[in-house]
C-alpha positions as CSV (number, residue, x, y, z in Angstrom):
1,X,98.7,178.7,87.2
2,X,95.0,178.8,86.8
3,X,92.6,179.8,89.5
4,X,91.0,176.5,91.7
5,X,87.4,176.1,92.8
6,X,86.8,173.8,95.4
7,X,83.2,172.3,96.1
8,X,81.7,174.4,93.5
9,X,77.6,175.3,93.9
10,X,77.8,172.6,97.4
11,X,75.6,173.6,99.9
12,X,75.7,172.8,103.6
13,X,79.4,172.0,103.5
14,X,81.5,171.4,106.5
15,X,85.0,171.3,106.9
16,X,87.1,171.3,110.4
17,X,90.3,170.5,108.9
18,X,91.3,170.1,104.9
19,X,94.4,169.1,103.7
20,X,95.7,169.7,100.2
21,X,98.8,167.4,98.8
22,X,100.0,168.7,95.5
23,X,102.0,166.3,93.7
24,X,104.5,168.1,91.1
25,X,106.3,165.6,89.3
26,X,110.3,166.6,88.8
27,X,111.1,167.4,85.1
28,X,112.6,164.6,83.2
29,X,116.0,164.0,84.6
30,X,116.8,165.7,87.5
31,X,115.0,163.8,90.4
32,X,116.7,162.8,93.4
33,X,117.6,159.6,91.9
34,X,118.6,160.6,88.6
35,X,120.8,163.3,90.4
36,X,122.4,160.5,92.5
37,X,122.9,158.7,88.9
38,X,125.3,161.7,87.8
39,X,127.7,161.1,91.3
40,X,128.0,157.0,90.7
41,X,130.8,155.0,89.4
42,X,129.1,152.9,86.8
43,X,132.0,151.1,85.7
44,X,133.0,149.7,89.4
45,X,129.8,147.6,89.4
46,X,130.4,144.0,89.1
47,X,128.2,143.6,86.3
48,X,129.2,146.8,84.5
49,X,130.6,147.4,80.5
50,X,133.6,148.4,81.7
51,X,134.1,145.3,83.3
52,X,132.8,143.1,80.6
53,X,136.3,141.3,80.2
54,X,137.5,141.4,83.6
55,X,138.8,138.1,84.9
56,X,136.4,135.0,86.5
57,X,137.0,131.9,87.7
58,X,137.4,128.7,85.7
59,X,134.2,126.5,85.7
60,X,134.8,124.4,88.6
61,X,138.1,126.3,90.1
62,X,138.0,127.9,93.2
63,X,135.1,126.1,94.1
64,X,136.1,125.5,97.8
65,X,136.8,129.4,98.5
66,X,133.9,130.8,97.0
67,X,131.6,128.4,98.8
68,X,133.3,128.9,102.0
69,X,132.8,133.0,101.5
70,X,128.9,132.0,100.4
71,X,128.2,130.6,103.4
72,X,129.6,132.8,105.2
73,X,127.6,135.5,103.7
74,X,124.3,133.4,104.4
75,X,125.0,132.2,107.9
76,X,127.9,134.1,108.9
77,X,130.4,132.1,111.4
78,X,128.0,130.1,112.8
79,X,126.0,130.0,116.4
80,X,129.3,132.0,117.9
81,X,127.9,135.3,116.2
82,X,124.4,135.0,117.2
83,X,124.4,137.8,119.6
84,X,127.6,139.7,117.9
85,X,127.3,139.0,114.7
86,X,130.6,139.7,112.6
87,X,129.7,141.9,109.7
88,X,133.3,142.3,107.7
89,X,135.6,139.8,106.6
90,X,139.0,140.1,104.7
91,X,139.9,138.7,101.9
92,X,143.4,138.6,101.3
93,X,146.4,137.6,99.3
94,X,149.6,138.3,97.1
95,X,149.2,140.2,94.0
96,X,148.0,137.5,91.0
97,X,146.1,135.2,93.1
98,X,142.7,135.8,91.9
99,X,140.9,137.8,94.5
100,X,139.6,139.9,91.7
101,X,138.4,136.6,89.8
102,X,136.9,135.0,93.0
103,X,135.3,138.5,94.1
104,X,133.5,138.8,90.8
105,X,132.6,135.5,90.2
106,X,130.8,135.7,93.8
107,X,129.1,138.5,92.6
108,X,127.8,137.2,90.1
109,X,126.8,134.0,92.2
110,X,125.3,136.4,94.7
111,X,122.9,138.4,92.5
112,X,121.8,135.1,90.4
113,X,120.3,134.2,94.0
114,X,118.8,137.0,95.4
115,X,121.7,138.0,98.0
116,X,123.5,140.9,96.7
117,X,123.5,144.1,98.4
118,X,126.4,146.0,96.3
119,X,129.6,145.9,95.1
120,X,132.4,148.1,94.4
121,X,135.3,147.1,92.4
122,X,138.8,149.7,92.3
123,X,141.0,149.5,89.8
124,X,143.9,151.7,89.7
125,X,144.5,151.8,85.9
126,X,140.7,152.8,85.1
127,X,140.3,155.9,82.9
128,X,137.0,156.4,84.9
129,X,138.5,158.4,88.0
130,X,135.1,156.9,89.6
131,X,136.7,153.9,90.4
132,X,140.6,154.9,91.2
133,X,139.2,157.3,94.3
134,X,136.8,157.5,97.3
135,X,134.4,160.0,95.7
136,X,131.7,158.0,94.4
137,X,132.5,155.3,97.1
138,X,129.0,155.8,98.8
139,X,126.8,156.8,96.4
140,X,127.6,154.2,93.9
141,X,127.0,151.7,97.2
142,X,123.7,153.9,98.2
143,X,122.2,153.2,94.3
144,X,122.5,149.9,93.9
145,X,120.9,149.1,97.6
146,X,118.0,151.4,95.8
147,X,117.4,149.0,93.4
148,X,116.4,146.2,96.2
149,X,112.8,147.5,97.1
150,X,110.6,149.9,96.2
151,X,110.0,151.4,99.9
152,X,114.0,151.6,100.0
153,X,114.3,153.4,96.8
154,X,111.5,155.7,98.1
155,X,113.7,156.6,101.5
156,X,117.1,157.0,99.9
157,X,115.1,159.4,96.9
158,X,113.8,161.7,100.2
159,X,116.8,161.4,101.9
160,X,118.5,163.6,98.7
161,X,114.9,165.6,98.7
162,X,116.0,166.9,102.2
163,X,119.9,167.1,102.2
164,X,120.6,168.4,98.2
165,X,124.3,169.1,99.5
166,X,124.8,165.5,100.4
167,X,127.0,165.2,97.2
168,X,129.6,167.5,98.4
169,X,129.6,165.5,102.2
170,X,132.7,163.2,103.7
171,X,132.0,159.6,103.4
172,X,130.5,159.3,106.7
173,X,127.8,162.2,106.3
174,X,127.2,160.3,103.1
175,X,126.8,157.4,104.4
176,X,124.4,158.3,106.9
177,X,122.2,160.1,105.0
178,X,122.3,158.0,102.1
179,X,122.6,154.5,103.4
180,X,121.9,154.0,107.1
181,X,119.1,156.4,107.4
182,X,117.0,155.0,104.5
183,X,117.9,151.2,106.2
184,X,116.4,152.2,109.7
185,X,113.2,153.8,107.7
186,X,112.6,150.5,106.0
187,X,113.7,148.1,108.8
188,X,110.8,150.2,111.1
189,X,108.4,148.7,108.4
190,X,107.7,144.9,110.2
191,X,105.7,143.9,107.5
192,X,108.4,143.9,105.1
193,X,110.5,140.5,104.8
194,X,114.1,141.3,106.1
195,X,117.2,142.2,103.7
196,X,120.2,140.1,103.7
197,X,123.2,139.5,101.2
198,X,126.6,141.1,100.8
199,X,128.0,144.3,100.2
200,X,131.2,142.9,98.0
201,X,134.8,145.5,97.6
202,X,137.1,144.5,95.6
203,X,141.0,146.4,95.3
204,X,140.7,149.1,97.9
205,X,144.6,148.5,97.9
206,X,144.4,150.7,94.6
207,X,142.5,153.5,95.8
208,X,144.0,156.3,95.0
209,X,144.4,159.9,97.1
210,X,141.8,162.7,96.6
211,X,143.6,166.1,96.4
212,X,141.6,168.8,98.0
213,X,144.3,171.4,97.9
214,X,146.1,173.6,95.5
215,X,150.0,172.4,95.7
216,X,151.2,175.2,93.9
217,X,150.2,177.3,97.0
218,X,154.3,178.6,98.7
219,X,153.2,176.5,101.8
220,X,150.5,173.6,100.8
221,X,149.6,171.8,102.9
222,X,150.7,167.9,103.3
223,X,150.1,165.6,100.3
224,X,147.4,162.9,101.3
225,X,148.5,159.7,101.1
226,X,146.5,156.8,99.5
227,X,146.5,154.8,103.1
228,X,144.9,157.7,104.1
229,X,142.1,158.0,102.1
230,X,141.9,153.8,101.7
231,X,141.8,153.8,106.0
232,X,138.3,156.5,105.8
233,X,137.0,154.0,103.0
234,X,137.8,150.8,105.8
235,X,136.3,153.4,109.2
236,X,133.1,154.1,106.8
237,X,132.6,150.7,106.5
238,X,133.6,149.7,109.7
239,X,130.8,152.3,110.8
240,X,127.9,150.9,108.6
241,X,128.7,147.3,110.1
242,X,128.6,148.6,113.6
243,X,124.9,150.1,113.1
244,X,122.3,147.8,114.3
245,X,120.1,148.8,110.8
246,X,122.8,147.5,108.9
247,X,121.8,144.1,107.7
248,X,124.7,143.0,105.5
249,X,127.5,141.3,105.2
250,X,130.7,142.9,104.1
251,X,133.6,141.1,102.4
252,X,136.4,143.5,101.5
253,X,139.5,142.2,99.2
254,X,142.9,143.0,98.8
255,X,146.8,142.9,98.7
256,X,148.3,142.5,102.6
257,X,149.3,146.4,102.5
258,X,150.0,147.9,106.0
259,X,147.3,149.7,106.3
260,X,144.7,146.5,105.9
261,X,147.0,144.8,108.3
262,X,146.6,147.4,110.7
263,X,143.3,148.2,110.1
264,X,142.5,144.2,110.8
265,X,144.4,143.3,113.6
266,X,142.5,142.5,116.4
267,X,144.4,143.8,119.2
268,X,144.2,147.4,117.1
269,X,140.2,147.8,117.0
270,X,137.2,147.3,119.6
271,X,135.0,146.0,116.4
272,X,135.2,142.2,116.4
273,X,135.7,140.9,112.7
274,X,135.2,137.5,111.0
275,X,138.4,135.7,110.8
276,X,140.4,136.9,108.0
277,X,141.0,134.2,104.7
278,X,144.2,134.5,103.5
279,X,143.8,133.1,99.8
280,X,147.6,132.0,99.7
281,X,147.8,130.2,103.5
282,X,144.9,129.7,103.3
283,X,144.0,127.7,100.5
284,X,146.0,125.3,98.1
285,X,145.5,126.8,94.7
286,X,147.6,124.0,92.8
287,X,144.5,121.3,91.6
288,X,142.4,124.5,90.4
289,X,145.8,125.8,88.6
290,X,146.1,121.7,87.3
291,X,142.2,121.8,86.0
292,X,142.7,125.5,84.7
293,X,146.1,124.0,82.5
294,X,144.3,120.9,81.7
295,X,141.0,123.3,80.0
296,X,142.9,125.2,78.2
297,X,145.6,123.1,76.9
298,X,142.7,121.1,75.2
299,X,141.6,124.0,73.6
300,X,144.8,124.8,72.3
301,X,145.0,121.2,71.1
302,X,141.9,121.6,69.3
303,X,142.8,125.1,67.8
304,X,146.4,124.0,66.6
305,X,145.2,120.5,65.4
306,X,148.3,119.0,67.8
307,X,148.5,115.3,68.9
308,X,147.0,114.2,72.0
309,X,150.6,113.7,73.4
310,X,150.7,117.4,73.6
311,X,151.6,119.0,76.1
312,X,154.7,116.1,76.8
313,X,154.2,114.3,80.2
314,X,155.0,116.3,83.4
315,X,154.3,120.2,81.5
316,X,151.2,120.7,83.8
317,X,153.1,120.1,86.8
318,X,156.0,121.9,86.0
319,X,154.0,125.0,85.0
320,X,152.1,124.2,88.3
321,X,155.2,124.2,90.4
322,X,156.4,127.3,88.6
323,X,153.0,129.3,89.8
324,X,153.8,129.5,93.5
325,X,150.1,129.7,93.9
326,X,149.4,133.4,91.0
327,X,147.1,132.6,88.9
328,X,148.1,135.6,87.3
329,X,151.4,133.6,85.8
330,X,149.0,130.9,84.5
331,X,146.5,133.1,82.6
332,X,149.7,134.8,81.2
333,X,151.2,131.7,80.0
334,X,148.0,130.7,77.9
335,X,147.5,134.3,76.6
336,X,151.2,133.9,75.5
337,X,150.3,130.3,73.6
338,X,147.1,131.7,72.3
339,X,148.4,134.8,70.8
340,X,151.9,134.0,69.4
341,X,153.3,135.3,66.2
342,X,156.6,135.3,66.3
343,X,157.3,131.5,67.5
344,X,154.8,128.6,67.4
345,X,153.2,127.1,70.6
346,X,155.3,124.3,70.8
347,X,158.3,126.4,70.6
348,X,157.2,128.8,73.1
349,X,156.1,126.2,75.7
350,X,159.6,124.4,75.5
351,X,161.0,128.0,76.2
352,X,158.4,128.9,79.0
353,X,159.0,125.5,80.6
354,X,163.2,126.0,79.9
355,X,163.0,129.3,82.1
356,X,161.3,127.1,84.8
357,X,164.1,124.8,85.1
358,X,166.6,127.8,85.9
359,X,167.6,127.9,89.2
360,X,166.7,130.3,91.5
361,X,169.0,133.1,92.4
362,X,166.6,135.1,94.7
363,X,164.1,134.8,97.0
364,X,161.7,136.6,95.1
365,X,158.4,134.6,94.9
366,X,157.2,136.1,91.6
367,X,160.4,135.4,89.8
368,X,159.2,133.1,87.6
369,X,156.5,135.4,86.7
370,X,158.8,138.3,86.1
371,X,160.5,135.9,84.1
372,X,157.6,135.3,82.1
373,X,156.9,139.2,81.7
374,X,160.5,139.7,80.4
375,X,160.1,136.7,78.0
376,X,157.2,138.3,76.6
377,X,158.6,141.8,76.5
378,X,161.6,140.3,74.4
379,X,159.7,139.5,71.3
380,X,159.1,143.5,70.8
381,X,162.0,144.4,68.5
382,X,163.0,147.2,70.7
383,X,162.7,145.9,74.1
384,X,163.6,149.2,76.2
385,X,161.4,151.9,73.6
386,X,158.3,149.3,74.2
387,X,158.7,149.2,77.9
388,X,158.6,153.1,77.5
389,X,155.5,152.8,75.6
390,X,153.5,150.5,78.0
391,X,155.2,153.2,80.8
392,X,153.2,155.8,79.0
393,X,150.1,154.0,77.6
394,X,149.7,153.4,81.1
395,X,149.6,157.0,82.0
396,X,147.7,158.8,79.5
397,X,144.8,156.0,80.1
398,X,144.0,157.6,83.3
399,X,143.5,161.2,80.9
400,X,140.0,161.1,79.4
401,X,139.8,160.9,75.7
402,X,143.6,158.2,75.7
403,X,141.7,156.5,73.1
404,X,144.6,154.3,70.7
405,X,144.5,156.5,68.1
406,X,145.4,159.1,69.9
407,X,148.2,157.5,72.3
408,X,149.5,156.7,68.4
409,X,149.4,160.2,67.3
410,X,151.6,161.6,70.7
411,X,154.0,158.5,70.9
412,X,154.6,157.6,67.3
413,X,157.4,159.6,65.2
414,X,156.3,158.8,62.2
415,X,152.6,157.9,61.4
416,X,153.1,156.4,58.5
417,X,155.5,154.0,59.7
418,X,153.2,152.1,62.3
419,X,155.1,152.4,65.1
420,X,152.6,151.3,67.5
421,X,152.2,148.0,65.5
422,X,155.6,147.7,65.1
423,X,156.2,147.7,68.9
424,X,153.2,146.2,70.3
425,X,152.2,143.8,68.2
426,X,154.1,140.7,70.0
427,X,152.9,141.7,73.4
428,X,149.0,141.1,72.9
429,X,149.8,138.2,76.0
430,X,150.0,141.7,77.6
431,X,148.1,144.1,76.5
432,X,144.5,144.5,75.0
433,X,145.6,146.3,71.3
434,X,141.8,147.4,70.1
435,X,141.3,146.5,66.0
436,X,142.4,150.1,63.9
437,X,138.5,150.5,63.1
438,X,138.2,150.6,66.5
439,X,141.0,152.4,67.9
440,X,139.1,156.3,67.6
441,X,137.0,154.9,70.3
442,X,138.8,152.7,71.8
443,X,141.6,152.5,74.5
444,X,144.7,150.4,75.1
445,X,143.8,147.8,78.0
446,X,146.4,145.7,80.0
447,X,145.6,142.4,81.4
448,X,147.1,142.9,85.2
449,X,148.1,145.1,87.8
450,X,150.9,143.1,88.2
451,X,153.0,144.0,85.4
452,X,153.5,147.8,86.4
453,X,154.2,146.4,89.9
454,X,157.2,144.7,88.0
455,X,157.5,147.5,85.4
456,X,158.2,150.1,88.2
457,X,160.5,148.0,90.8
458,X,164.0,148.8,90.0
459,X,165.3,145.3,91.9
460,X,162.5,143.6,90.0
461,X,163.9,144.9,86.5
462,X,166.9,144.9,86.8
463,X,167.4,141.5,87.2
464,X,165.2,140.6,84.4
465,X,167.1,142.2,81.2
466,X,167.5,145.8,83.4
467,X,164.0,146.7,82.0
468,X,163.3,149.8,84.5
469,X,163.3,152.6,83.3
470,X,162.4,155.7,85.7
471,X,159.5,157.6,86.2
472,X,161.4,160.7,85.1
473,X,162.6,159.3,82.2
474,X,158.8,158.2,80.6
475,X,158.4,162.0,81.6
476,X,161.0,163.3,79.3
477,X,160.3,160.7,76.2
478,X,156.5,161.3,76.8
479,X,157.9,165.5,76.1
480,X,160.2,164.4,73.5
481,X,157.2,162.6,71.7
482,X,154.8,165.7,72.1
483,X,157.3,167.8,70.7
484,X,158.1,165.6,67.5
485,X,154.0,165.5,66.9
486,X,153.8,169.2,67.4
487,X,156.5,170.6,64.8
488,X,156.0,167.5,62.2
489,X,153.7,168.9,59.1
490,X,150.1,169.0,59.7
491,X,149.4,166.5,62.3
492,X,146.3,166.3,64.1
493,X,146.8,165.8,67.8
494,X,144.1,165.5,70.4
495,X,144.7,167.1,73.7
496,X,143.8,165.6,76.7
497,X,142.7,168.9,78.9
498,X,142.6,167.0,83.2
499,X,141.7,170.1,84.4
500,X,138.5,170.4,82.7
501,X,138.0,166.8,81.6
502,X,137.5,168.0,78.1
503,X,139.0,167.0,74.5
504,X,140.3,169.3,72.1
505,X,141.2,168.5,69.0
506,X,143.9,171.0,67.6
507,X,145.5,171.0,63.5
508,X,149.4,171.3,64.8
509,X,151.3,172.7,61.8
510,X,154.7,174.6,61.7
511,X,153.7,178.2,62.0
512,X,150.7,177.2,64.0
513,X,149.5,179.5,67.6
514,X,148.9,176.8,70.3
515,X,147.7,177.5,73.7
516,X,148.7,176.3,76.7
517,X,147.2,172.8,78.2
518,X,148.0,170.5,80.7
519,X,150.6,167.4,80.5
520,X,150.0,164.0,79.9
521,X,151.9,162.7,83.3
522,X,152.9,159.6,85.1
523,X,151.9,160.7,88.8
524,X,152.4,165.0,88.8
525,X,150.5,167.6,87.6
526,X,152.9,168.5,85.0
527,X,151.7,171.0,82.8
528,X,153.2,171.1,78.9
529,X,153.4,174.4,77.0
530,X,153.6,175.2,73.6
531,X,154.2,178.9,72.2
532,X,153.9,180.3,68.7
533,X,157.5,180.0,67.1
């Protein structure tokens, strides 16, 4: 650094008290912010690429809901909260019955108008371990309320400045250091016009557990649980609603699992919250389900060149009556019309509509939709091997680097024979198949939650066409299939390393050394191993 001269040839100069502010901008990079960047979940913000096709609400569907959660958000529950407001509400409901849709259509409502705060959206089946577990809960909450105002953006940069190890703190620590301590700064600044709007989470029902331990340990200690971990997301936020700094509203959404029940039920916590919407009790979802039909039934009218007359009289409200309230069975029905190959619309309608007028044998309320899944499932020409390639799509997408190709190259026994296509290509009502140009970068998608919910339940299967098959069993054919792709002739397989979250591509050939890596597994840290033969 080069010498400094201060006042140079001034004469007479006094000084009681000088103070020198050096100003050394961070490298390009690696300031506090762009630090906090690197800890986020991207993909679990409403708006992100990763959610570019997840589901919204029909123009004009679920109108009453979202504006009853609006107002809510702007005004809260009225003159009754004036001098305790009510900072969290539940949103609830069965699996299927658009909370995701309604959540993210909010969003979006939200931000168009100035009033959203954050939002957070879990998804179990991401490949983006972001958004399956707590870890970047707060800081992906703590960056988006950065982006509100310049003076907030300032206190949550100086908050990392003076705590670099917040990144490696619980979710409380992180959360006051991160969130409420940068609020209180700003909200001591009275010249500022107050912030308001909504913090949005959607699916904390599929958070999954964080493993801080080694289980291979002769005495670990116990397995956390996902309640566990889903119950400190629920207390964090519980805690930020509870601080006076805090000035927004909260709506959490998801399935009625124990521990939300719990968590909510007033006699079980001191913290008063707004009264909880149950989207199936609460609402009747059958005249947005009738207007969602109606839509789309013209554009398959238009598409197929059919007569007005189509659908016959009474379809809608048979197909309405057969919903029990999941939109999830609806959206399925028209993916099902739309992408057909084996059987024309007509013909499949008649069918759908045939299954409808089946008696019911159980009291399961998503029998018709299981119904639906089987129907679909049965236009694969082997029903049981494509359940046990959905079983293991579905694992391996949760591996980074599961792009198509290369769940094709493990599963398939025969590249040349198209396996994949051969399997899958009936099911696209089900599951996202990316184009072949695009399958190197590309991963299998699936359209719902709910069809591993009905995948994995043995009573479920088993009285649709006995389609379970066990979690040991995907296991063993996902180790058969490695096998088969490792002593076949000069097949290029690339290894999905969890351990290191790297990809390595390996030339497999008879005769070939490969090292050891870690398995592609269902729920375990399996480990495969392959030795020089």
């Amino acid at each position: 650094m080069p010498n400094l001269e201060f006042f140079t040839n001034s004469q007479s100069v006094q000084a009681e008290r000088i103070k020198f502010v050096t100003n050394i901008s961070s490298p390009a990079g690696v300031g506090p912010l762009k630090e906090l960047e690197g800890h986020i979940a991207a993909g679990a913000i409403h708006d992100s690429a990763e959610r570019c096709d997840a589901p919204k609400c029909q123009p004009e569907t679920r109108v009453a809901v979202q504006n009853d959660l609006y107002d809510w958000i702007l005004d809260g529950d009225g003159p009754s909260e004036a001098e305790h407001p009510r900072k969290i509400k539940w949103v609830t409901g069965p699996a299927g019955c658009g909370k995701t849709a309604i959540m993210g259509s909010l969003a979006g409502r939200c931000a168009a108008n100035g009033v959203l705060g954050a939002t957070f959206f879990f998804a179990s089946w991401s490949a983006s371990m972001g958004r399956r577990r707590k870890t970047a809960f707060i800081t992906t909450i703590a960056r988006q309320l950065a982006e509100h105002r310049e003076d907030l953006k300032d206190a949550v940069s100086n908050a990392i400045e003076k705590n670099p190890s917040v990144f490696e703190k619980n979710l409380h620590v992180q959360l006051e250091i991160l969130v409420l301590a940068p609020l209180r700064e700003v909200a001591l600044q009275s010249d500022r016009p107050r912030l308001r709007g909504a913090i949005i989470i959607d699916g904390v029902d599929e958070c999954e557990a964080e493993q801080y331990h080694d289980g291979s340990r002769a005495n670990p200690p116990p397995t956390r649980t996902h309640e566990r971990d889903q119950l400190e997301i629920l207390q964090v936020l519980q805690a930020a609603s509870s601080d006076p700094s805090f000035p927004f509203r909260i709506l959490i959404a998801s399935r009625p699992e124990r521990v939300f029940r719990t968590f909510f039920d007033p006699q079980n916590t001191p913290t008063p919250f707004a009264r909880k919407l149950d989207l199936h009790e609460d609402y009747d979802a059958d005249a947005d389900i009738t207007l969602f039909f109606e839509v789309q039934f013209n554009h398959l009218r238009r598409r197929y060149n059919f007569p007005p007359s189509w659908p016959p009289p009474g379809t809608i409200q048979t197909l309405v009556e057969n919903v029990s309230g999941q939109f999830i069975y609806a959206a399925t029905v028209i993916r099902l019309l739309e992408t057909a190959r084996r059987e024309p619309p007509k013909t499949l309608l008649e069918a759908i509509l045939a299954m409808g007028a089946t008696p019911k044998i159980t009291s399961n309320p998503l029998e018709q939709l299981d119904a639906l899944y089987s129907r679909i499932l049965e236009s694969s020409p082997d029903l049981l091997l494509s359940v046990r390639w959905i079983r293991s799509i579905n694992a391996l997408n949760k591996k980074p680097g599961s792009y198509a190709s290369n769940v094709n190259l493990l599963l398939q026994t025969d590249p040349e024979n198209n396996e994949a296509e051969h399997l899958l290509g009936n099911l696209h009502a089900l599951i996202q198949i990316p184009p072949p140009s695009d399958q190197a970068t590309t991963r299998y998608d699936f359209y719902h939650k709910s069809l591993f919910d009905f995948l994995e339940s043995p009573a479920r299967c088993i009285n649709q066409q006995k389609l379970y098959v066990g979690e040991n069993e995907i296991q063993v054919f996902m180790w058969d299939r490695f096998v088969q792709a490792c002593t076949s002739e000069f097949v290029s397989l690339s290894v999905f390393v969890s351990c290191s979250l790297h990809k390595y591509d390996v030339m497999v050939s008879k005769g070939v050394v490969i090292s050891c890596f870690p398995s592609l597994t269902v729920s375990s840290n399996f480990w495969y191993m392959l030795h020089l033969t």
